[in-house]
C-alpha positions in Angstrom: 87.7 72.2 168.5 90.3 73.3 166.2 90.0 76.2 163.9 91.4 76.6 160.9 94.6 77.2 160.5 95.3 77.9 164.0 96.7 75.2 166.9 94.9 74.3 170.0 97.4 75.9 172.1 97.1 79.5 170.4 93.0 79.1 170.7 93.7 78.8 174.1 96.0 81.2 174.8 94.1 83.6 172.7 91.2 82.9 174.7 92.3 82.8 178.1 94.6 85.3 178.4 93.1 87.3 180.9 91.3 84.3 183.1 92.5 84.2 186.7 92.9 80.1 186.1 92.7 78.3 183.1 92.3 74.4 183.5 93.5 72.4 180.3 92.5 68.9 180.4 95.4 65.8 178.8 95.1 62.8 177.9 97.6 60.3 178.6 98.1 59.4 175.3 99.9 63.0 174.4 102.7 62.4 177.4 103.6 59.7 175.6 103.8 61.2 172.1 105.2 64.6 173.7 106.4 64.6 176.7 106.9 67.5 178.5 106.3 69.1 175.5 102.1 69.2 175.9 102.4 71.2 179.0 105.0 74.1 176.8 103.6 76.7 174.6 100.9 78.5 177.1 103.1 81.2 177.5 100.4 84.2 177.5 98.5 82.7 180.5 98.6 83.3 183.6 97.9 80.5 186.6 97.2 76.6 184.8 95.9 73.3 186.3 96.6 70.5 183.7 94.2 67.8 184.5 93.6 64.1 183.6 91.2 61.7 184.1 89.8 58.8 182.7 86.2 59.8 182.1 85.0 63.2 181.6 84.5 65.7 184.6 81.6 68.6 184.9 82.8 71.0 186.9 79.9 73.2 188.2 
């Protein structure tokens, strides 16, 4: 979820600044359109696990 005005990737480094781990889920589709480029820009966080899958995980 988006909000106004501001990218993904600064909600998220806004928002997990201080978390131990923060684990950003990809989809395919954005390596393809970016590159390496959709892992850059999460410079204010600390420790990430980028993860894809097909179908949606609950992580409990």
């Amino acid at each position: 979820m988006e909000e106004e005005g501001k990218s993904y990737k600064s909600i998220i480094n806004s928002n997990s600044a201080n978390a131990g781990l923060t684990i950003i889920g990809f989809h395919e589709d954005s390596l393809r359109h970016l590159g390496v480029n959709a892992f850059e820009g999460y410079g204010d966080l600390g420790s990430i696990l980028f993860v894809n899958s097909f179908t949606q995980k609950l992580i409990e």
